[in-house]
Every structure is written in structure tokens, then in C-alpha cells.
Biopython code that builds the backbone (N, CA, C, O; Angstrom):
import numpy as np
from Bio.PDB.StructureBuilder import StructureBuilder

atoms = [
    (1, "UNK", "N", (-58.097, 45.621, 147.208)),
    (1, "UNK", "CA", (-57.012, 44.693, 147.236)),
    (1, "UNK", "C", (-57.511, 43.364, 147.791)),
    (1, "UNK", "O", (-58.360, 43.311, 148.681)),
    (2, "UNK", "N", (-56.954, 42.298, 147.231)),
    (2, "UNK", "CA", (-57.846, 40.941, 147.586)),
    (2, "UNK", "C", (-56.329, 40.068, 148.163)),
    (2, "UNK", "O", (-55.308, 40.382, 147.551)),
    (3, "UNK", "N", (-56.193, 39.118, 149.182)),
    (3, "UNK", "CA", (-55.258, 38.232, 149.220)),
    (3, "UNK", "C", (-55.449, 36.703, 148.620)),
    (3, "UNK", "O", (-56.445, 35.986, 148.530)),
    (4, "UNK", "N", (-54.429, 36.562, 148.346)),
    (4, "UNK", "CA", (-54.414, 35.282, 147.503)),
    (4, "UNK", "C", (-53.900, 34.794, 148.414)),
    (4, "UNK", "O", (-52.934, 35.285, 148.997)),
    (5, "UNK", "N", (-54.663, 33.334, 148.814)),
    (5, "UNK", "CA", (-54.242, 31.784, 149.201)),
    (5, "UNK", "C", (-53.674, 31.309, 148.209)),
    (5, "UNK", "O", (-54.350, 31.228, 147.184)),
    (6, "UNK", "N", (-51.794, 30.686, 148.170)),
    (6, "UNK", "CA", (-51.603, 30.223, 147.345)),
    (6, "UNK", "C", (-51.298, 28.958, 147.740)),
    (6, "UNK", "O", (-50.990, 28.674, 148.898)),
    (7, "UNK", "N", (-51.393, 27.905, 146.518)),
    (7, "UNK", "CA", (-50.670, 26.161, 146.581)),
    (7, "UNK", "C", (-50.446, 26.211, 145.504)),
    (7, "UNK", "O", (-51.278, 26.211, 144.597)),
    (8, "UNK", "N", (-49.148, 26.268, 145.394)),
    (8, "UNK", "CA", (-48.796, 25.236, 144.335)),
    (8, "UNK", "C", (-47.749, 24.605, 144.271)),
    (8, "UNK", "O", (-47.229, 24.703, 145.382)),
    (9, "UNK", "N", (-47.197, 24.075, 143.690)),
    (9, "UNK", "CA", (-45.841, 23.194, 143.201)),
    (9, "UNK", "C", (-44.822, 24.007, 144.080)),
    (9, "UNK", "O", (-44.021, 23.262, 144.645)),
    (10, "UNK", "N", (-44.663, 25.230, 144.318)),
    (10, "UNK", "CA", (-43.878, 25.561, 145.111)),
    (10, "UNK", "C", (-43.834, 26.419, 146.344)),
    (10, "UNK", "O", (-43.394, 26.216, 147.475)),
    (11, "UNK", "N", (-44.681, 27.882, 145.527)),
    (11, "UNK", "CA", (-44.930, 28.909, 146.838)),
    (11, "UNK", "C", (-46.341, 28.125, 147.247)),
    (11, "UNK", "O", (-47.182, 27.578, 146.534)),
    (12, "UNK", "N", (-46.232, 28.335, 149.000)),
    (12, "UNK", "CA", (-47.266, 27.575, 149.552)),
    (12, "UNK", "C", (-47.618, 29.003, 150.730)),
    (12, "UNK", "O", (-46.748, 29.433, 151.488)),
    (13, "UNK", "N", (-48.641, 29.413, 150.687)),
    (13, "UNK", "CA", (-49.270, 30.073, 152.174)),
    (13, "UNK", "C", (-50.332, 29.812, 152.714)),
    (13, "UNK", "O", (-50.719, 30.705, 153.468)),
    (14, "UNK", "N", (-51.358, 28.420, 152.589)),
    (14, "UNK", "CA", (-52.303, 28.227, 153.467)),
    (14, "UNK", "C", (-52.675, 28.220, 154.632)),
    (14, "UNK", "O", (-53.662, 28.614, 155.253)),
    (15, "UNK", "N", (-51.312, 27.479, 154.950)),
    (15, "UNK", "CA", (-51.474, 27.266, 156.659)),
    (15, "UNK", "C", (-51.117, 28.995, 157.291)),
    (15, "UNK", "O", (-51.617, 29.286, 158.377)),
    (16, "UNK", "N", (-50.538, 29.712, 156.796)),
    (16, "UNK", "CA", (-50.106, 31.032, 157.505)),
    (16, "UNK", "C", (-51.313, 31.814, 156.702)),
    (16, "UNK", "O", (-51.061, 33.010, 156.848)),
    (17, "UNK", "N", (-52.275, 31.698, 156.074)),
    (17, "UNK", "CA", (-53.150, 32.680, 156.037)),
    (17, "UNK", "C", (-54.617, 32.439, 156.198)),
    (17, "UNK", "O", (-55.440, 33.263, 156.598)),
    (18, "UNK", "N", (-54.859, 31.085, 155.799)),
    (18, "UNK", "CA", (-56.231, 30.389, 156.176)),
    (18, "UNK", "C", (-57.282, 31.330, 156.992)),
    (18, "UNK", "O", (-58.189, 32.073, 156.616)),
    (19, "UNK", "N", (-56.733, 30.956, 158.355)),
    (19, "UNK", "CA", (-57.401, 31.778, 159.259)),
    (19, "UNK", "C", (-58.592, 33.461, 159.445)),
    (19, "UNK", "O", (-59.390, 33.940, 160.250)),
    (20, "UNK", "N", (-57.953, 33.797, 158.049)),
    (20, "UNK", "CA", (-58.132, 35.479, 157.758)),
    (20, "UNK", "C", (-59.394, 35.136, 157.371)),
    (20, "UNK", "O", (-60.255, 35.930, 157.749)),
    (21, "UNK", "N", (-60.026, 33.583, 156.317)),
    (21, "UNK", "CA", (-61.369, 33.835, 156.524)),
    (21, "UNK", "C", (-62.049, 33.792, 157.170)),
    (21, "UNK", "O", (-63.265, 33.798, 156.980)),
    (22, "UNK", "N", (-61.480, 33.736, 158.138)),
    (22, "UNK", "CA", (-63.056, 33.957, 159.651)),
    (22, "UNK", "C", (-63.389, 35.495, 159.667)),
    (22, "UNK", "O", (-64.502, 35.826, 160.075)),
    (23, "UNK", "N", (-62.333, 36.638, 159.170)),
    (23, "UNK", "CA", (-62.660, 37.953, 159.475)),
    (23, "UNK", "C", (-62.581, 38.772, 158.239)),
    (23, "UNK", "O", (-63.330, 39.709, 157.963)),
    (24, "UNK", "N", (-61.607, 38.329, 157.530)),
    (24, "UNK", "CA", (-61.923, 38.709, 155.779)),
    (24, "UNK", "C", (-62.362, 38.248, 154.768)),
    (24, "UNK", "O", (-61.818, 38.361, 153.669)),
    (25, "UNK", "N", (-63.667, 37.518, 155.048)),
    (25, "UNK", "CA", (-64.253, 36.459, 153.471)),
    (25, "UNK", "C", (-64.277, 37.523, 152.431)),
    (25, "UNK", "O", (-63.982, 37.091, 151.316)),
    (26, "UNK", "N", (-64.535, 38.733, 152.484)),
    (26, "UNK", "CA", (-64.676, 39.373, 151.169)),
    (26, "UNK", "C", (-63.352, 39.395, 150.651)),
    (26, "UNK", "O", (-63.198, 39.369, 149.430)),
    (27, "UNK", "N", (-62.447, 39.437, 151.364)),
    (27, "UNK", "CA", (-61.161, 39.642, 150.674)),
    (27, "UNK", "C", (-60.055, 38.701, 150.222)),
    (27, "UNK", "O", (-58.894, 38.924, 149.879)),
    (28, "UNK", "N", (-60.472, 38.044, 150.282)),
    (28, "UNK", "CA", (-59.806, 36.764, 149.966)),
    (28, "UNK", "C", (-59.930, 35.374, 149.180)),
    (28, "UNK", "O", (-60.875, 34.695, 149.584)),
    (29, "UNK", "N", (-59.279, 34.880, 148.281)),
    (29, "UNK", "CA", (-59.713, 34.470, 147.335)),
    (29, "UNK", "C", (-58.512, 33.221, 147.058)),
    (29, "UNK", "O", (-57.378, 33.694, 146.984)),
    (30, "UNK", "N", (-58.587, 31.770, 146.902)),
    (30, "UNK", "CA", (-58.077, 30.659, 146.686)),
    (30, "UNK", "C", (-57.032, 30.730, 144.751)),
    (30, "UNK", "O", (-57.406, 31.205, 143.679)),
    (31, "UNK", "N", (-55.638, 29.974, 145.167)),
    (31, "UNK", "CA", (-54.695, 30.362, 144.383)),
    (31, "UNK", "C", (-54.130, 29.240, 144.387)),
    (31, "UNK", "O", (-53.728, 28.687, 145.411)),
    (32, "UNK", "N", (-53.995, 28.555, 142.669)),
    (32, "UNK", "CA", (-53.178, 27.544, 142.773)),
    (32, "UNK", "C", (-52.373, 27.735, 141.848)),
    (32, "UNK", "O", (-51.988, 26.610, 141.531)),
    (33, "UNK", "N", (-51.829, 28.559, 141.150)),
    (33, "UNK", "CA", (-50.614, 28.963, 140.234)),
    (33, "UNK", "C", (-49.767, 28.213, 140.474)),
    (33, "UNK", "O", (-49.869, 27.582, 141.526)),
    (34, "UNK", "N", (-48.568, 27.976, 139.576)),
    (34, "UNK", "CA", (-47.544, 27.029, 139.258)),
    (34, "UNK", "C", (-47.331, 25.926, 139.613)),
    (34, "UNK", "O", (-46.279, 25.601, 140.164)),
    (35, "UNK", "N", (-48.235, 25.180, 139.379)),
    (35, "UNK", "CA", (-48.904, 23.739, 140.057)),
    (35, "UNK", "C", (-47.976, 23.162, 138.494)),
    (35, "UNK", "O", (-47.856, 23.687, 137.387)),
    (36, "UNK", "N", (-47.563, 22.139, 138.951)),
    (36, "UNK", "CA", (-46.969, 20.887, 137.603)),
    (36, "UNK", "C", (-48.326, 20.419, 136.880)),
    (36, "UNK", "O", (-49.385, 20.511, 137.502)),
    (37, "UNK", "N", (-48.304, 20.035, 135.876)),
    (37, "UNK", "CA", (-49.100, 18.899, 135.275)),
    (37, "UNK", "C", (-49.590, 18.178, 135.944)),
    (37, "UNK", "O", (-50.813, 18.112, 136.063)),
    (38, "UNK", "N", (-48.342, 17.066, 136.877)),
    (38, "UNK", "CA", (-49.682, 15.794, 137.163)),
    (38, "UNK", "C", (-49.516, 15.958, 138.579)),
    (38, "UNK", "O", (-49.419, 14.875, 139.156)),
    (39, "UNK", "N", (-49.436, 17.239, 139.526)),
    (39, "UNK", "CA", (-49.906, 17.346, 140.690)),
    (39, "UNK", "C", (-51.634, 17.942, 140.202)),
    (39, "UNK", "O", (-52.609, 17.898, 140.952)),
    (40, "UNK", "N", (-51.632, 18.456, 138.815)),
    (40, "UNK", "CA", (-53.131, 18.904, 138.807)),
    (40, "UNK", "C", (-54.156, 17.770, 139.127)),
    (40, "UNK", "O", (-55.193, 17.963, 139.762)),
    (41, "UNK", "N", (-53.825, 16.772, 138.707)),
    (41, "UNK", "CA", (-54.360, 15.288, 138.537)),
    (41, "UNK", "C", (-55.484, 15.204, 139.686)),
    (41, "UNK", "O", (-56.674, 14.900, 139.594)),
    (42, "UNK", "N", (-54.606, 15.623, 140.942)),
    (42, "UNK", "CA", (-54.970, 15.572, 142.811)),
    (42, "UNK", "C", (-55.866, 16.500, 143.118)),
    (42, "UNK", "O", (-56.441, 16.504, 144.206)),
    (43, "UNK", "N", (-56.114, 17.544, 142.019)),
    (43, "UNK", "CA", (-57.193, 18.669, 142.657)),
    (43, "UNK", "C", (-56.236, 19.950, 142.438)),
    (43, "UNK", "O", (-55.109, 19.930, 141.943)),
    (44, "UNK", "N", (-56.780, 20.807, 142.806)),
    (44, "UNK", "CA", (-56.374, 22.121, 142.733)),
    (44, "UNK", "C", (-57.398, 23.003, 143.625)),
    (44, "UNK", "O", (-57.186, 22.616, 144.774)),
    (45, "UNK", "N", (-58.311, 23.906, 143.658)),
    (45, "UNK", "CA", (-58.980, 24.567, 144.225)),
    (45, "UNK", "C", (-60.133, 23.767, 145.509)),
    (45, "UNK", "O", (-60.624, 24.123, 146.580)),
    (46, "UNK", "N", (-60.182, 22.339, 144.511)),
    (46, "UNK", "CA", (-61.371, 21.971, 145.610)),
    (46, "UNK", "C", (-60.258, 21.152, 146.281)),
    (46, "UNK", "O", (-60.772, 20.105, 146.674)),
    (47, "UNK", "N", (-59.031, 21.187, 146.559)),
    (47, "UNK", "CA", (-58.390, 20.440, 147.405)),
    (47, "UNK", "C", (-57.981, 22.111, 148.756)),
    (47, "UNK", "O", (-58.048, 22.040, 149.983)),
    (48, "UNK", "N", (-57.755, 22.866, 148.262)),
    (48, "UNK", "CA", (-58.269, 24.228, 149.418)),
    (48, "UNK", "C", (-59.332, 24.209, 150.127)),
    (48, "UNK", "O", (-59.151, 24.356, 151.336)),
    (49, "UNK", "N", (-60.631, 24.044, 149.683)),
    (49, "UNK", "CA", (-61.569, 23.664, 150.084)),
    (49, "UNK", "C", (-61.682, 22.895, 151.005)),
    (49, "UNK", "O", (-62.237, 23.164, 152.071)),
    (50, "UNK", "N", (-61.125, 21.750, 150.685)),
    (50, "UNK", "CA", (-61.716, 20.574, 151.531)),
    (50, "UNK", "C", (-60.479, 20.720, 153.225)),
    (50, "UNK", "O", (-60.761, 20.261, 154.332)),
    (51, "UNK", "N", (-59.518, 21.287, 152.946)),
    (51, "UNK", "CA", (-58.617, 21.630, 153.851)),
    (51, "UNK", "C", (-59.068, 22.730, 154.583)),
    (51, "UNK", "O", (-58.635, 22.724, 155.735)),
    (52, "UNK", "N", (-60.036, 23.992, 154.208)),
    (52, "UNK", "CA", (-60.407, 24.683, 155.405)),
    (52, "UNK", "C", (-61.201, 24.162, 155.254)),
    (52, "UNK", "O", (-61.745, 24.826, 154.371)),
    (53, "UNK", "N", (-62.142, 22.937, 155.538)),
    (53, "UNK", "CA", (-63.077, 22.519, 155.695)),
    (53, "UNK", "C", (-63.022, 21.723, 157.095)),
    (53, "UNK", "O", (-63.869, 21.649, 157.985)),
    (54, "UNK", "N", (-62.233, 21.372, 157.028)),
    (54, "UNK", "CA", (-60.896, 20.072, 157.812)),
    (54, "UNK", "C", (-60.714, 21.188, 159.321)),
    (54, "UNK", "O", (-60.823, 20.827, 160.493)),
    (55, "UNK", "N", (-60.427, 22.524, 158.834)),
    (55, "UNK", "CA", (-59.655, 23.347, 159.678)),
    (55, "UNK", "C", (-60.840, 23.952, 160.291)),
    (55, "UNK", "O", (-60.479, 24.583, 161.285)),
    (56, "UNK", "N", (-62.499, 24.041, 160.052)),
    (56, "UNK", "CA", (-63.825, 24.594, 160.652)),
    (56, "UNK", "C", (-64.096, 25.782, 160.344)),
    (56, "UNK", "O", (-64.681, 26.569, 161.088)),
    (57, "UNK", "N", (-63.625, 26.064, 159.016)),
    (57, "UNK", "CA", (-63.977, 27.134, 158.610)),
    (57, "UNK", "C", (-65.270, 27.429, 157.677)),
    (57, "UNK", "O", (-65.316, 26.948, 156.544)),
    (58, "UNK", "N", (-66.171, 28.122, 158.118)),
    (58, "UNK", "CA", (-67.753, 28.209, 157.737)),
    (58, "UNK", "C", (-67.729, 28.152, 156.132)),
    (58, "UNK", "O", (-67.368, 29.016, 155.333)),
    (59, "UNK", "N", (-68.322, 26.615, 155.876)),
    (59, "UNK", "CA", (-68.218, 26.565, 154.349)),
    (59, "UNK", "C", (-68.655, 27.660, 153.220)),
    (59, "UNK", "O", (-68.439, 27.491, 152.020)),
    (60, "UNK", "N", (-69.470, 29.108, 153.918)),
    (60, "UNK", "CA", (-69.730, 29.783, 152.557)),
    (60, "UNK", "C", (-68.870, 30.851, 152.540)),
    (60, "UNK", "O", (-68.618, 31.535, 151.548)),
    (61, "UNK", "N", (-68.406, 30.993, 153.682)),
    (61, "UNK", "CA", (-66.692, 32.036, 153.421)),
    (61, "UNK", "C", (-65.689, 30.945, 152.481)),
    (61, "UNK", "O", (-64.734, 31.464, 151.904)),
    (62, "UNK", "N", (-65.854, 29.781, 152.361)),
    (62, "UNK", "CA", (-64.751, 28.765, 151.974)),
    (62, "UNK", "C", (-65.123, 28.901, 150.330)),
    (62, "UNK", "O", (-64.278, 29.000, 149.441)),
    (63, "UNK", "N", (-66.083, 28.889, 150.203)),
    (63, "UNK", "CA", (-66.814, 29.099, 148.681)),
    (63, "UNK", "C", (-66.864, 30.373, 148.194)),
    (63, "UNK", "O", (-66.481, 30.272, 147.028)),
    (64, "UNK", "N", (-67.108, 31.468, 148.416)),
    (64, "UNK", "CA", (-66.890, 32.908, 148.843)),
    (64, "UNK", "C", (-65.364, 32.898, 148.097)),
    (64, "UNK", "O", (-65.369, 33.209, 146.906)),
    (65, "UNK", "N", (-64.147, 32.584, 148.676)),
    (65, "UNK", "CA", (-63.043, 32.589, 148.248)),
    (65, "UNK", "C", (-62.630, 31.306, 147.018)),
    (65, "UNK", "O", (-61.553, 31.040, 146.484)),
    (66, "UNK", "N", (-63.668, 30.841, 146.905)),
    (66, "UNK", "CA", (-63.207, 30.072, 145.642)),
    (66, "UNK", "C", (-64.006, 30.100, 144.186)),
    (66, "UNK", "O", (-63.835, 29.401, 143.187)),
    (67, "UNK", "N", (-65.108, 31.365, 144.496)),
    (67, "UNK", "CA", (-65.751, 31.039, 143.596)),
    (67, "UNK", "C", (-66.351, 32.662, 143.754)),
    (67, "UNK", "O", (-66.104, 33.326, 142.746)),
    (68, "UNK", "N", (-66.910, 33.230, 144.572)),
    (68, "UNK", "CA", (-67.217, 34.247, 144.459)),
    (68, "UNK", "C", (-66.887, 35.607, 143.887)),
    (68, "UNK", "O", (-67.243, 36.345, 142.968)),
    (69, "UNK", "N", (-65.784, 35.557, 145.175)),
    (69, "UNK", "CA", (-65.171, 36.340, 144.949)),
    (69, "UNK", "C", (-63.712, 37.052, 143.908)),
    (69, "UNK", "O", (-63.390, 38.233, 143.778)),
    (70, "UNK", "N", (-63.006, 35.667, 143.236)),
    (70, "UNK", "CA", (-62.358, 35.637, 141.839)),
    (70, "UNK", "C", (-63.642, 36.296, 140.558)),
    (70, "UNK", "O", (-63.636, 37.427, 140.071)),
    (71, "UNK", "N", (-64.424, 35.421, 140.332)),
    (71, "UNK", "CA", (-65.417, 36.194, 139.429)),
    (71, "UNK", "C", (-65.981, 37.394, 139.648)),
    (71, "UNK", "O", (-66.106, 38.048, 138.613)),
    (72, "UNK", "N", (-66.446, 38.026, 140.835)),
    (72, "UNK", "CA", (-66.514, 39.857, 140.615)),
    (72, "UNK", "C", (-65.196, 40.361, 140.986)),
    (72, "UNK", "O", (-65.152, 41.590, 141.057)),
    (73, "UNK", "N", (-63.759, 39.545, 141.323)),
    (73, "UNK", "CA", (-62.609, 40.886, 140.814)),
    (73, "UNK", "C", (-62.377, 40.713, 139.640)),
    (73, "UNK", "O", (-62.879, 41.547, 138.886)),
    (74, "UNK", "N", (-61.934, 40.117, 139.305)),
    (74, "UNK", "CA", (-61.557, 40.079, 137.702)),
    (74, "UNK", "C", (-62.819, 39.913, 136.641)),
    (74, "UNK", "O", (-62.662, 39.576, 135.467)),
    (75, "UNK", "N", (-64.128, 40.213, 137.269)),
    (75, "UNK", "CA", (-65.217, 41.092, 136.395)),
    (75, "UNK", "C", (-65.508, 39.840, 135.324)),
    (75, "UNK", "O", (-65.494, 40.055, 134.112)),
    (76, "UNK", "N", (-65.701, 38.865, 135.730)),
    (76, "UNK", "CA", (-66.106, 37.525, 134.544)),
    (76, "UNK", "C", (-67.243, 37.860, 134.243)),
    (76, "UNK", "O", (-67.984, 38.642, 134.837)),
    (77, "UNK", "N", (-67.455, 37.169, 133.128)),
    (77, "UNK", "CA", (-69.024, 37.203, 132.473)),
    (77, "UNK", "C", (-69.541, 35.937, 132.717)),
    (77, "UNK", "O", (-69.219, 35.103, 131.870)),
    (78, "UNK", "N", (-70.498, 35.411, 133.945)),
    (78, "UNK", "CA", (-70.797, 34.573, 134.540)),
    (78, "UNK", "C", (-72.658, 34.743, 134.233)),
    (78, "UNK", "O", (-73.375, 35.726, 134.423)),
    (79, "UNK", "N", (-73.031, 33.284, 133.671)),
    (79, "UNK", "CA", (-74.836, 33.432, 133.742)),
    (79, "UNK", "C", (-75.129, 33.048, 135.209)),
    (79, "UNK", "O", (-74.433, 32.186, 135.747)),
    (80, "UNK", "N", (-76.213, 33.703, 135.930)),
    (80, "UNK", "CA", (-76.715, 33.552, 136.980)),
    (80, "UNK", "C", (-77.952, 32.309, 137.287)),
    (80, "UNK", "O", (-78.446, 32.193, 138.409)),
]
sb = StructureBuilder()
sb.init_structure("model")
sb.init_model(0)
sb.init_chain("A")
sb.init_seg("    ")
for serial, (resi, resn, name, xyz) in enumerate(atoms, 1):
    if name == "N":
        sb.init_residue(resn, " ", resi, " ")
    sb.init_atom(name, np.array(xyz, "f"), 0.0, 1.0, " ", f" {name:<3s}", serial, name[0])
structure = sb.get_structure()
């Protein structure tokens, strides 16, 4: 089971879950579902990023959840 960080246009849980990557990087993974059109404009995933970045959270748990760990759950076909 993986938790989703979500932002988007409406449901928001960053600030109440952020924190979990200091002790769950494997499990956790960055979410921007139902984002409008031209809030996409502003970023989407690397705007998560740059906010636990902001908050001192060790940039390869921050990457880990934005990039890692989405591609081996949902099993992408990614070249190395």
C-alpha cells in the first residue's frame, strides 16, 4: 500500500502528510489529480518538490516519491 500526497484544484494533503517522508520514503509517492487546466501552467509535481524542499526534507526521499517510486508501483516500462 503506498500513500498519496495529494494537490490539486481541490483535495489538498501536503501539509498534514509531508512529514511521513522522513520515516516512509518507500511508501509514499507525490499526487496531483484534479488540477484545472491553467493551474497546470504553475507546475504540478515539481511544485511538491520544491515545497518539501522548503520544509528540509532530504532531497532523495523527495525524488523517491516523485519519481521512483510511482514507476515500480504501477510497473512502468522505464529505460535505465
Amino acid at each position: 500500500m503506498k500513500i498519496l500526497i495529494r494537490e490539486g484544484s481541490a483535495a489538498k494533503n501536503f501539509e498534514a502528510l509531508v512529514e511521513l517522508l522522513h520515516e516512509y520514503p518507500d511508501q509514499i509517492m507525490f499526487c496531483s489529480d484534479d488540477k484545472h487546466p491553467d493551474s497546470l501552467e504553475a507546475g504540478h509535481i515539481n511544485q511538491l518538490c520544491a515545497r518539501a524542499v522548503e520544509k528540509g526534507i532530504d532531497v532523495f526521499k523527495i525524488l523517491k516519491a516523485a519519481c521512483i517510486n510511482p514507476v515500480q508501483h504501477y510497473k512502468l516500462d522505464v529505460d535505465y
